[in-house]
PATORLO-979489 format. One record per residue (C-alpha): residue number from 1; x, y, z. Coordinates in steps of 0.25 Angstrom, whole numbers. Each point is the difference from the previous one (the first is absolute). Layout:
+-------+-------+-------+-------+
: marza :    px :    py :    pz :
+-------+-------+-------+-------+
:   NUM :     X :     Y :     Z :
...
+-------+-------+-------+-------+
This chain:
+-------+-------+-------+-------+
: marza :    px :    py :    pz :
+-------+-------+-------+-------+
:     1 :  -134 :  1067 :  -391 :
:     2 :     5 :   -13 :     5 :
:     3 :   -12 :   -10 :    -6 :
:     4 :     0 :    -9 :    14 :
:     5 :    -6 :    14 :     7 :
:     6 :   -12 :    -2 :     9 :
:     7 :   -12 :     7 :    -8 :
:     8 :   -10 :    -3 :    12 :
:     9 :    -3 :    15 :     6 :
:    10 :    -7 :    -6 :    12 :
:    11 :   -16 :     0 :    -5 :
:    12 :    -8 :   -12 :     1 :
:    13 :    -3 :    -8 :   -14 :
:    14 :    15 :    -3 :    -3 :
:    15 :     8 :   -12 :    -1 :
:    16 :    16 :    -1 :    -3 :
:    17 :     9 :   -12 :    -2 :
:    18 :    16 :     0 :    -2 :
:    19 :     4 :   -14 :    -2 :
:    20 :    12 :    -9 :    -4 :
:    21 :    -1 :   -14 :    -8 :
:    22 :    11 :    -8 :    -3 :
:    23 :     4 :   -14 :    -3 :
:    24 :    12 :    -9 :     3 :
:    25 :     3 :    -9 :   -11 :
:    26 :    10 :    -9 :    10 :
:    27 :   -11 :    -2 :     9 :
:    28 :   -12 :    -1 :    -9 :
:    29 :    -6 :    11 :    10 :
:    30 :    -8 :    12 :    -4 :
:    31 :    -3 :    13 :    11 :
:    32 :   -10 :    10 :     0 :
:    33 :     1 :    11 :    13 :
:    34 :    -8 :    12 :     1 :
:    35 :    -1 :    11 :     7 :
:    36 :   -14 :     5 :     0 :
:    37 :   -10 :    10 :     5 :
:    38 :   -15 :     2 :     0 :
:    39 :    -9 :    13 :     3 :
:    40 :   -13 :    -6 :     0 :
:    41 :   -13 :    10 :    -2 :
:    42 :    -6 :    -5 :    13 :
:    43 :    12 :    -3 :    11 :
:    44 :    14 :     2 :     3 :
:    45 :    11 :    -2 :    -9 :
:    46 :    10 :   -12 :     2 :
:    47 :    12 :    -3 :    -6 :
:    48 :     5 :   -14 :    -3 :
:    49 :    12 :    -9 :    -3 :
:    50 :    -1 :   -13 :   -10 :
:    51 :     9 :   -10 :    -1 :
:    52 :    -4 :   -10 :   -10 :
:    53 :     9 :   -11 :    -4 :
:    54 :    -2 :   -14 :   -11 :
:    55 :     5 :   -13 :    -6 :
:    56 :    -5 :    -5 :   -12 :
:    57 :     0 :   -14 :     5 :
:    58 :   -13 :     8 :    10 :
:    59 :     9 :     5 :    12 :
:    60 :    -7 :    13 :     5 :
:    61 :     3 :     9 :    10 :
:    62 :    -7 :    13 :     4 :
:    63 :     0 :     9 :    13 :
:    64 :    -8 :    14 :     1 :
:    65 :     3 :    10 :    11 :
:    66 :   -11 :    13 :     1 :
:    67 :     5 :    11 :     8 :
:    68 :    -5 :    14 :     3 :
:    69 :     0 :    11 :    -9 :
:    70 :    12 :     6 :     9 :
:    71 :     9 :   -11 :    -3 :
:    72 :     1 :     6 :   -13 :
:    73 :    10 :     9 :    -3 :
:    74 :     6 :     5 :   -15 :
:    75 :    11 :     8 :    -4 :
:    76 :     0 :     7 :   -14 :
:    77 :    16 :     1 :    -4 :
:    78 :     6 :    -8 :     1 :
:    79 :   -12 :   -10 :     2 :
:    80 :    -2 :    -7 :    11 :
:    81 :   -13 :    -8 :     4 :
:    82 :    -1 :    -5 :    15 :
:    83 :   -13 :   -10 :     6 :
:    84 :     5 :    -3 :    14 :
:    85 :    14 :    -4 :    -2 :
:    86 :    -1 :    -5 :   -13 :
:    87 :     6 :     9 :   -11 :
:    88 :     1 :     3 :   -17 :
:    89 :     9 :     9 :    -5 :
:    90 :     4 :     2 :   -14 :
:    91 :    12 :   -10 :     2 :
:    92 :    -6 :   -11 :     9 :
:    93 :    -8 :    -4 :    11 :
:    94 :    -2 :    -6 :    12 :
:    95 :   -11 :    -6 :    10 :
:    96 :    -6 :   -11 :     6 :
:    97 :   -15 :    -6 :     2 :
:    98 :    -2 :    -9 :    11 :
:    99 :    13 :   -10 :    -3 :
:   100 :     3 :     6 :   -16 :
:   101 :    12 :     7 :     0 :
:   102 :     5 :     8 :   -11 :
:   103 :    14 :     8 :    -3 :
:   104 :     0 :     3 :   -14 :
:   105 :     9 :    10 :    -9 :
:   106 :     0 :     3 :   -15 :
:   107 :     4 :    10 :   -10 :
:   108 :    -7 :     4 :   -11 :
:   109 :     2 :     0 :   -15 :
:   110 :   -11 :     9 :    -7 :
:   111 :    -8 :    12 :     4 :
:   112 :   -16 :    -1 :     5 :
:   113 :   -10 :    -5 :    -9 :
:   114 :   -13 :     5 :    -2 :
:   115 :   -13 :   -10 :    -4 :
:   116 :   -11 :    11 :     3 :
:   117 :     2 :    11 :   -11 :
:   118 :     1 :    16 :     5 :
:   119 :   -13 :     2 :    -8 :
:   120 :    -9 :    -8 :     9 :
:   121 :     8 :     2 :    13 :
:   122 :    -4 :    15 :    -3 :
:   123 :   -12 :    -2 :    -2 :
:   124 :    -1 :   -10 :    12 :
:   125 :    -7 :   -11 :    -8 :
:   126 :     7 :   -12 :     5 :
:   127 :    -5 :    -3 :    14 :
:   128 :    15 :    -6 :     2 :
:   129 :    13 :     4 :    -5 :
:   130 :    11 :   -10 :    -1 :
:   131 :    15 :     6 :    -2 :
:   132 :    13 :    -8 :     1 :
:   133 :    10 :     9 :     7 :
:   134 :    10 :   -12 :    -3 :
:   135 :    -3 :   -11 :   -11 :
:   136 :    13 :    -7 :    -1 :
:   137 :     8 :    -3 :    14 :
:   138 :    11 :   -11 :     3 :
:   139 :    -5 :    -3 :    14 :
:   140 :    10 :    -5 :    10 :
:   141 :    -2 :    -3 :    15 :
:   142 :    -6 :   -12 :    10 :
:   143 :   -15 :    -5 :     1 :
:   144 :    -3 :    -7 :    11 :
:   145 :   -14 :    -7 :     3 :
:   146 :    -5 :   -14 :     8 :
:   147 :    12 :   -10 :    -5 :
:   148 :     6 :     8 :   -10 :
:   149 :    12 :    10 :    -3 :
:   150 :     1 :     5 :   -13 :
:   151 :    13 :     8 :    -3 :
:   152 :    -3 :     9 :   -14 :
:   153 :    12 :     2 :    -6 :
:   154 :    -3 :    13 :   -13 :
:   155 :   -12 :    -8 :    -4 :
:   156 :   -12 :     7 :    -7 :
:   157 :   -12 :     8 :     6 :
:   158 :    -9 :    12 :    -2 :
:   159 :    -5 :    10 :     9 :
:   160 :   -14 :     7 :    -3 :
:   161 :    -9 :    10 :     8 :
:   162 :   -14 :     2 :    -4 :
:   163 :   -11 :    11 :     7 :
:   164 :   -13 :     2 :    -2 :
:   165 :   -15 :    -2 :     5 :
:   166 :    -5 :   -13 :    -7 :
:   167 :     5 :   -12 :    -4 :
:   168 :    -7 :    -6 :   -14 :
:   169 :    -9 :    -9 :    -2 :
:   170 :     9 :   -12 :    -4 :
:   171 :    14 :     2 :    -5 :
:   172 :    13 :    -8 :    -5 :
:   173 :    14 :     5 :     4 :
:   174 :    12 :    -5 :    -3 :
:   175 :    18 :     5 :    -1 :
:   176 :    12 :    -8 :    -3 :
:   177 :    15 :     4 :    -2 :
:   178 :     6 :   -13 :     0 :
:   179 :     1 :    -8 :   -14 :
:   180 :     6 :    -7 :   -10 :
:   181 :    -2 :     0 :   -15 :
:   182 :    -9 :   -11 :    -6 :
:   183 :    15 :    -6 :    -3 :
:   184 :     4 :     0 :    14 :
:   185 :    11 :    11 :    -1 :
:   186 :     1 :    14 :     9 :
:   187 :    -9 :    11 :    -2 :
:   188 :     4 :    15 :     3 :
:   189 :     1 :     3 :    13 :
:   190 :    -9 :    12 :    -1 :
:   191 :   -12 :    -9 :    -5 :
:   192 :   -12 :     0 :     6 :
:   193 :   -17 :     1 :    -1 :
:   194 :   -10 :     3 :    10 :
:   195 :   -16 :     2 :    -5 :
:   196 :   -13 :    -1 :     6 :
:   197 :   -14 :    -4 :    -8 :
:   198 :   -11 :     7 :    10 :
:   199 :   -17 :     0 :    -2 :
:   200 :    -5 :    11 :     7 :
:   201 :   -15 :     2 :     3 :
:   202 :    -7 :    12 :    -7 :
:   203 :   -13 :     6 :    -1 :
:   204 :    -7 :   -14 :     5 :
:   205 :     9 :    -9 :    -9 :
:   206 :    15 :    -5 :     0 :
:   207 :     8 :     8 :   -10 :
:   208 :    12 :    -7 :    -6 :
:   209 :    11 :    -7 :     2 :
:   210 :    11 :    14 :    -1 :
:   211 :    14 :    -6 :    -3 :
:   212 :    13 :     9 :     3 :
:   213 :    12 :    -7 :    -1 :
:   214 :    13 :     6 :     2 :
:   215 :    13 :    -5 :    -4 :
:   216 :    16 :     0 :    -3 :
:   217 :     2 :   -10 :   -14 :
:   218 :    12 :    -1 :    -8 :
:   219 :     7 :    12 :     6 :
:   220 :   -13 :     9 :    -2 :
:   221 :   -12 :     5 :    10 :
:   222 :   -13 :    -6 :    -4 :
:   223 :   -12 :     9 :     5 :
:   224 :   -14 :    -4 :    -3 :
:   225 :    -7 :     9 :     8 :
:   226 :    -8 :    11 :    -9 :
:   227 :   -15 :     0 :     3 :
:   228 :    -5 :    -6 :   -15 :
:   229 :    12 :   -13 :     3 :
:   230 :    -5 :    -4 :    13 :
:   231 :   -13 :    -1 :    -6 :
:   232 :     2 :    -6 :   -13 :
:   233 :    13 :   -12 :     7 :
:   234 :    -7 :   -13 :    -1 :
:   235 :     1 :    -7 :    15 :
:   236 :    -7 :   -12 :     4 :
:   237 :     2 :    -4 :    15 :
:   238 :    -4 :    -8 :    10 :
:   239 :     4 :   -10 :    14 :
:   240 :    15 :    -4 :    -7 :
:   241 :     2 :     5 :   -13 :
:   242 :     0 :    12 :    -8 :
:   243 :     2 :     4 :   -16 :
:   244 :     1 :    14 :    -3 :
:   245 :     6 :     6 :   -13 :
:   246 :     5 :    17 :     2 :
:   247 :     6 :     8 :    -9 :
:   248 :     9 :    14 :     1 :
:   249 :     2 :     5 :   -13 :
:   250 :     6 :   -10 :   -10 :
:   251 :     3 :   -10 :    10 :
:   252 :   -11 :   -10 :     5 :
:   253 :     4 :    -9 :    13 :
:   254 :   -10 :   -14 :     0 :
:   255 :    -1 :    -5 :    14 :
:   256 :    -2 :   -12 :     7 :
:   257 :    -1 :    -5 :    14 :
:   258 :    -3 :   -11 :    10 :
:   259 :    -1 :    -3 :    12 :
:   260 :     2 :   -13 :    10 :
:   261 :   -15 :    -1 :     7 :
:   262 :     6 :    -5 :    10 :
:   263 :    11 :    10 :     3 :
:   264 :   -12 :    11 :     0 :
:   265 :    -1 :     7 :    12 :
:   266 :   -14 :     6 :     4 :
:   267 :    -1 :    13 :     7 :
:   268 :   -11 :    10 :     1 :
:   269 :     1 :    15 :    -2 :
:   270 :   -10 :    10 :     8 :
:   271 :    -4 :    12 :    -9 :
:   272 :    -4 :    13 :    11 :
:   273 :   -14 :     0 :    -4 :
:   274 :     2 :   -15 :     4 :
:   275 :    -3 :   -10 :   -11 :
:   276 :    11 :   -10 :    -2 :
:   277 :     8 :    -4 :   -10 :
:   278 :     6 :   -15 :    -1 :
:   279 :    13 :    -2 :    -5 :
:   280 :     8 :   -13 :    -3 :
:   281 :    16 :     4 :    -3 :
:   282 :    10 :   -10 :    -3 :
:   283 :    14 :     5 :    -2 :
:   284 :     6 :   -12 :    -8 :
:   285 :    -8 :     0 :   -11 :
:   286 :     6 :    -1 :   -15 :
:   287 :    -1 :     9 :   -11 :
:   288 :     4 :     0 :   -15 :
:   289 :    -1 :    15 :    -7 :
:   290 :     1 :     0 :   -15 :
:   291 :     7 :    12 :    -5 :
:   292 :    -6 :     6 :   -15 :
:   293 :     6 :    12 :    -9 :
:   294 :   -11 :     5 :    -9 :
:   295 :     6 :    -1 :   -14 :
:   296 :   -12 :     3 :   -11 :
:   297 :   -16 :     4 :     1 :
:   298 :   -10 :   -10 :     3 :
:   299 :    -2 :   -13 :    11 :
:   300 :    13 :    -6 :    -7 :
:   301 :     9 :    12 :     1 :
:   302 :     6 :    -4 :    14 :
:   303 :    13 :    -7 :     2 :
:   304 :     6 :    -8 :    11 :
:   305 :    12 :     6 :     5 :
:   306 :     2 :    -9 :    13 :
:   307 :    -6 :   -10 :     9 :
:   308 :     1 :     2 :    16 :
:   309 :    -2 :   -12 :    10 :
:   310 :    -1 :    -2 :    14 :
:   311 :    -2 :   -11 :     7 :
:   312 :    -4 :     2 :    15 :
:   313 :     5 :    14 :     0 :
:   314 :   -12 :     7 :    -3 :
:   315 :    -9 :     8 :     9 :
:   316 :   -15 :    -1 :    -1 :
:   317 :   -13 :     4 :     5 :
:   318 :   -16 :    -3 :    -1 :
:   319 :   -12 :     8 :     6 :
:   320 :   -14 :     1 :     3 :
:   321 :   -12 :     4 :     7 :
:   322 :    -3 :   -16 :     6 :
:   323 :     9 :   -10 :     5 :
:   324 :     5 :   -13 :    -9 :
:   325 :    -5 :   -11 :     5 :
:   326 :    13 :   -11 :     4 :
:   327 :     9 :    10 :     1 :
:   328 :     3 :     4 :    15 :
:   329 :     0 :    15 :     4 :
:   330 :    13 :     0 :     9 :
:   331 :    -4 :    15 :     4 :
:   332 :   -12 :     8 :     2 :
+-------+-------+-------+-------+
């Protein structure tokens, strides 16, 4: 089954996201579109399209449309999503959102990746389920917003879907594609990282941070996904930064990521039983991802095998239940 499939089977208490991020080395722009929808417990279901777009130096766009549920149409092979007249398929996209335009292709390099692990989507624990149907892409196209024509021409991007019922209590995402080696030289083409640290609330208390982090390093797949590794990945996270260290087997990945503040841009995400959910994204942020080889037994076994970097190429996210105070909420 294509991993970009609509799951929502038309009940209230569901909420699903297909979205795009990307970012344009030449420009120093990063974009984030999504195509969303919402089935809340009380109400009709709506659909929505995000176009979010950031400058480190603190140049932020954003425009939401919300359409009727009827706008929303999805084809299962091939995939096609359609919100109005905008449109995701599993090579490109299209759409606008009051003056954003988008006209994106891409090809893909690697096959889905999973962060939630069979076990506990059949045992339905995780109240969402984040898949990437397509980790790698070389996104080429026009973006047009306000003053500004970006022509993308093979550069990097990722493109995830998510589903489920609740968003955490607080969480830090983050994905990149784009590096170099801490020398400067190339990195394999087929390189990449996308994780997520989240604190769920259970039985009257917050219960983590969880840590999947999936990957592609030195020419191998990197999956640290298993119940016991989420739980035991150390992750520390908050408005700009994040650490987290994860292992898959005898290979370990040490993350590191900041994040501009002022290239943050504040949205706000609507659970269907209605709490909300702040987010601050910002897809120019940096990252540096220490690549280890376990070697002998104990805390000095591991060896370093690589060092990845990125500056401004990096895609991140932070959430909670309250806004941040000073930085602005460009949607709600």
């Amino acid at each position: 089954m294509d991993a970009n499939v609509l799951q929502w089977d038309g009940t209230p208490g569901h909420y699903e996201v297909h979205y795009l991020t990307c970012t344009d080395p030449a420009t120093g722009w990063g974009l984030w579109i999504r195509y969303t929808m919402r089935a809340p417990l009380d109400g009709p279901a709506e659909a929505h399209l995000w176009f979010l777009a950031m400058r480190a130096d603190g140049r932020r766009v954003a425009r939401k449309a919300t359409l009727p549920i009827d706008a929303l149409t999805a084809e299962p092979d091939p995939f096609r999503l359609r919100i109005g007249e905008a449109e995701l398929r599993d090579d490109g996209a299209g759409g606008e959102v009051d003056g954003a335009r988008w006209d994106l292709r891409w090809s893909s390099a690697l096959p889905p990746a999973e962060h939630v692990h069979p076990l506990l989507r059949r045992l339905k624990v995780a109240k969402t389920v984040l898949v990437l149907p397509q980790p790698k892409l070389a996104v080429s196209g026009t973006v047009s917003f306000e003053d500004v024509t970006i022509d993308l021409d093979g550069v990097h991007g990722g493109q995830a879907h998510l589903w489920g019922s609740k968003h955490a209590a607080r969480w830090a995402w983050a994905h990149c594609g784009d590096f170099r080696t801490h020398e400067g030289g190339p990195v394999d083409g087929q390189t990449f990282v996308d994780g997520v640290s989240v604190v769920v609330p259970r039985f009257g208390r917050e219960v983590g941070p969880s840590t999947p982090v999936v990957g592609r390093f030195l020419g191998e797949d990197f999956r640290a996904t298993s119940p016991a590794t989420v739980l035991r990945s150390p992750s520390r996270f908050g408005l700009t930064s994040w650490h987290c260290e994860a292992v898959d087997g005898k290979r370990k990945a040490v993350i590191e990521v900041d994040a501009p503040r002022e290239s943050l841009a504040g949205v706000t995400y609507h659970d269907p039983d209605g709490d909300l959910a702040y987010c601050y994204n910002s897809e120019v942020a940096s990252m540096r991802v220490g690549i280890l080889d376990k070697r002998a037994r104990g805390r000095f076994g591991w060896v370093l095998r690589d060092t990845l970097v990125a500056d401004g190429t990096a895609h991140f996210e932070y959430a909670q239940r309250s806004p941040v105070s000073g930085v602005e909420l460009l949607t709600s």
